[in-house]
C-alpha positions in Angstrom: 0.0 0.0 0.0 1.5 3.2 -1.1 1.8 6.3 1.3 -1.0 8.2 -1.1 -3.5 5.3 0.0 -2.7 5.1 3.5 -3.2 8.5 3.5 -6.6 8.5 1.5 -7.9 5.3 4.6 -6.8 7.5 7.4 -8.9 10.6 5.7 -12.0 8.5 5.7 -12.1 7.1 9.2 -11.4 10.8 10.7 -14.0 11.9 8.3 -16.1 8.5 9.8 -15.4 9.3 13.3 -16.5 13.4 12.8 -19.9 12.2 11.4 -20.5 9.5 14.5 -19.8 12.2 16.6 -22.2 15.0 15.2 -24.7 12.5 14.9 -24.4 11.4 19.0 -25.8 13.5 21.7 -23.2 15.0 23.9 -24.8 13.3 26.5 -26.4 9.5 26.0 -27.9 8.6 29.3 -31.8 9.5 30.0 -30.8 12.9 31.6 -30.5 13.6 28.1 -33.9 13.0 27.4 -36.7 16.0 27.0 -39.3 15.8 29.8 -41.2 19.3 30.2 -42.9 18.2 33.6 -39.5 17.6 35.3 -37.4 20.5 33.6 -40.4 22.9 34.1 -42.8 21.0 36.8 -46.4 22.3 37.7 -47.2 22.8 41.2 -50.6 22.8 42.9 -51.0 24.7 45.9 -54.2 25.0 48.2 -55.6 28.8 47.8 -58.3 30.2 50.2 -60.5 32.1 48.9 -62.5 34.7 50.9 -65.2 36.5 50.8 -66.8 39.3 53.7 -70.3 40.4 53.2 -71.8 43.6 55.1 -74.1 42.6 57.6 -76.6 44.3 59.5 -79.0 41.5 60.6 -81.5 42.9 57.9 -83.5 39.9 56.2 -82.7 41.7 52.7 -78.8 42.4 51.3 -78.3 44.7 49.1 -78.3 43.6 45.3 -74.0 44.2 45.2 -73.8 41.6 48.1 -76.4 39.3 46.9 -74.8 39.2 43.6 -71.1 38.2 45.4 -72.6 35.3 47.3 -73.8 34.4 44.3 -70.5 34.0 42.5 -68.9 32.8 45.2 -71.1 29.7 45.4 -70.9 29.1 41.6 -67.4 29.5 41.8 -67.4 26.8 44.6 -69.1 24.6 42.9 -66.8 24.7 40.4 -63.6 24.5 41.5 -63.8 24.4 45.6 -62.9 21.7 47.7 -63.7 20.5 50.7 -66.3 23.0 52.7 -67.6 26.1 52.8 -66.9 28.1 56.2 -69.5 30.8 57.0 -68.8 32.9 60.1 -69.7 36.3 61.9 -69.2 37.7 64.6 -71.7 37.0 68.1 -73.3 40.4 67.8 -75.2 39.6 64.5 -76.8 36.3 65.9 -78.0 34.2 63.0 -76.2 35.9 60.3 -74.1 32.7 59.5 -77.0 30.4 59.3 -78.6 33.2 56.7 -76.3 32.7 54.6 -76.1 29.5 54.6 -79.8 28.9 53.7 -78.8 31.6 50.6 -75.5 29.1 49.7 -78.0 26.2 49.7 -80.7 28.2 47.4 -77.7 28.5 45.7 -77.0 25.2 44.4 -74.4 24.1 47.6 -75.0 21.0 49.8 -75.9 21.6 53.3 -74.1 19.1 54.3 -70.9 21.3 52.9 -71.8 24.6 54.9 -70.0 24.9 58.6 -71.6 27.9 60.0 -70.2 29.3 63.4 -70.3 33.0 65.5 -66.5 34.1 66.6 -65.6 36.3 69.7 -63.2 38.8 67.4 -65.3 42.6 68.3 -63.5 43.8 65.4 -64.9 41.2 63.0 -67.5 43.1 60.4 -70.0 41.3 58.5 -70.3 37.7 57.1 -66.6 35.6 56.3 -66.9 32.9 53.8 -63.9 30.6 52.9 -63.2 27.9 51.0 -60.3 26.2 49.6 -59.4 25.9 46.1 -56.6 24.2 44.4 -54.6 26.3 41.8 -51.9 24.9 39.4 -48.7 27.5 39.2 -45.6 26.7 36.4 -42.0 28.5 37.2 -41.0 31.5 35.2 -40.1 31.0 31.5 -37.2 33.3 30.4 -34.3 31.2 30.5 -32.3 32.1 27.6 -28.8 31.7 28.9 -28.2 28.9 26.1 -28.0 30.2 22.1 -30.5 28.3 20.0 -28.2 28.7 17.0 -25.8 26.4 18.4 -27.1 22.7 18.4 -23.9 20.8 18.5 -24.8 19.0 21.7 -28.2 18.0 20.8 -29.9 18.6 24.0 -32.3 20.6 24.6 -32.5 24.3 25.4 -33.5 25.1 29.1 -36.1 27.2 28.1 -37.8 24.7 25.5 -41.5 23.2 27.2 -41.5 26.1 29.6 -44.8 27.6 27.6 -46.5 24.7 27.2 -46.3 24.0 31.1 -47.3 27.4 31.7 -50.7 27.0 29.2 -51.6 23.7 30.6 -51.0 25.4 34.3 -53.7 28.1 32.9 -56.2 25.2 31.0 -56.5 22.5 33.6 -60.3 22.6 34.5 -59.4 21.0 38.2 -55.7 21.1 39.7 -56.4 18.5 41.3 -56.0 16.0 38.3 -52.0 16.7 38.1 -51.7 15.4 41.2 -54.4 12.5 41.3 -57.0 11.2 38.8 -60.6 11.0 39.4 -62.4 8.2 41.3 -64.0 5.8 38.4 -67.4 6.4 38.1 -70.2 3.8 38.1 -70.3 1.4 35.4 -73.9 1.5 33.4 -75.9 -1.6 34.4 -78.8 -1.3 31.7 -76.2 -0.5 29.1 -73.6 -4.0 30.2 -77.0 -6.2 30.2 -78.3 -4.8 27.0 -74.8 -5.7 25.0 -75.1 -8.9 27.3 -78.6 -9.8 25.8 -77.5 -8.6 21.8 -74.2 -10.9 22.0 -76.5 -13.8 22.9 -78.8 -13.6 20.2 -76.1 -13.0 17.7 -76.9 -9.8 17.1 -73.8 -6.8 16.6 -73.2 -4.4 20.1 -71.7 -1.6 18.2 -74.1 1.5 18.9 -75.0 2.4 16.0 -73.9 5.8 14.0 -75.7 8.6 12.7 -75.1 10.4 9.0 -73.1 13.2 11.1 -71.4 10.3 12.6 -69.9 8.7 9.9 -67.1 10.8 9.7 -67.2 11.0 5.7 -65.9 14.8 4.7 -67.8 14.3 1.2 -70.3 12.0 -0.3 -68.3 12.5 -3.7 -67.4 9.6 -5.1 -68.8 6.9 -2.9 -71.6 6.0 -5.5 
């Protein structure tokens, strides 16, 4: 083998090696791999909300105050957990069991309601509470690594940052990044109806509508 040749083999394995190399990560274990909800986790935190309502042991509130209970139930109802406190202080008597009986016109259980009188002589009016769970993401901003350099192959510290952020700000209940719902009742009319179709035979696919049939256009299907 001439010295031009051996030349020419050692060329193409540097030039073999350089490509292996741009083509492998800098880093091949699975820290290297892209996981949004460890680089950029969402946290859920108990909030509690509060509301205080003027209170003069009048039968009637005032349409503003009438109109914050309101929301503050349907707000509950929606995204509360656990129970509603009512309180107020000794002075206005049955204040806190008023309220409650407007809460429960309202759509929320009874059996969800505490209601109690506190000592405080500085207390004003009606306190409701409730606890609500909120999802928070950490800052985005981290651009301390230049996108135009991709040599390594990993990814930047900032990349997933909004997306955590949006689903933070989209999650109906909070509570589902932490735990999933309870399973809800299986439908007992519905398991002995397929039950009775399989033994005569008969097909236990629900059957589909026009609109269901997924078809974008009836062109062609004559």
């Amino acid at each position: 083998m001439t010295h031009i040749q051996k030349l020419l083999h050692t060329s193409a394995a540097v030039a073999a090696l350089c490509l292996a190399a741009c083509s492998t990560p800098a880093v091949n274990g699975p820290e290297a791999g892209f996981d949004p909800a460890r680089t950029h986790p969402i946290g859920v935190e108990p909030q509690m909300m509060t509301l205080r309502v003027p209170y003069d042991g009048r039968s009637q509130l005032d349409q503003n105050a009438s109109g914050q209970i309101a929301r503050f139930a349907a707000d509950y109802l929606e995204h509360g957990s656990g129970a509603v406190a009512v309180s107020a202080p000794n002075r206005l008597g049955d204040a806190p069991e008023d309220i409650a009986d407007r809460l429960v016109g309202l759509g929320v259980p009874r059996e969800h309601i505490l209601v109690g009188n506190q000592d405080d002589p500085r207390a004003d009016g009606v306190k409701l509470t409730y606890i609500r769970y909120v999802a928070k993401a950490p800052a985005c901003g981290d651009f301390s690594v230049s996108v135009t350099d991709t040599s390594s192959n990993l990814a930047t510290p900032n990349l997933g940052c909004a997306t955590q952020h949006n689903l933070a700000a989209m999650v109906s209940d909070p509570r589902d990044l932490v735990s999933p719902h309870d399973l809800t009742p299986d439908d007992a009319q519905r398991r002995l109806q397929v039950l009775d179709k399989y033994r005569k035979g008969e097909t236990t696919v629900s059957e589909k509508t026009q609109q269901q049939s997924g078809a974008v256009s009836q062109i062609g299907s004559m």
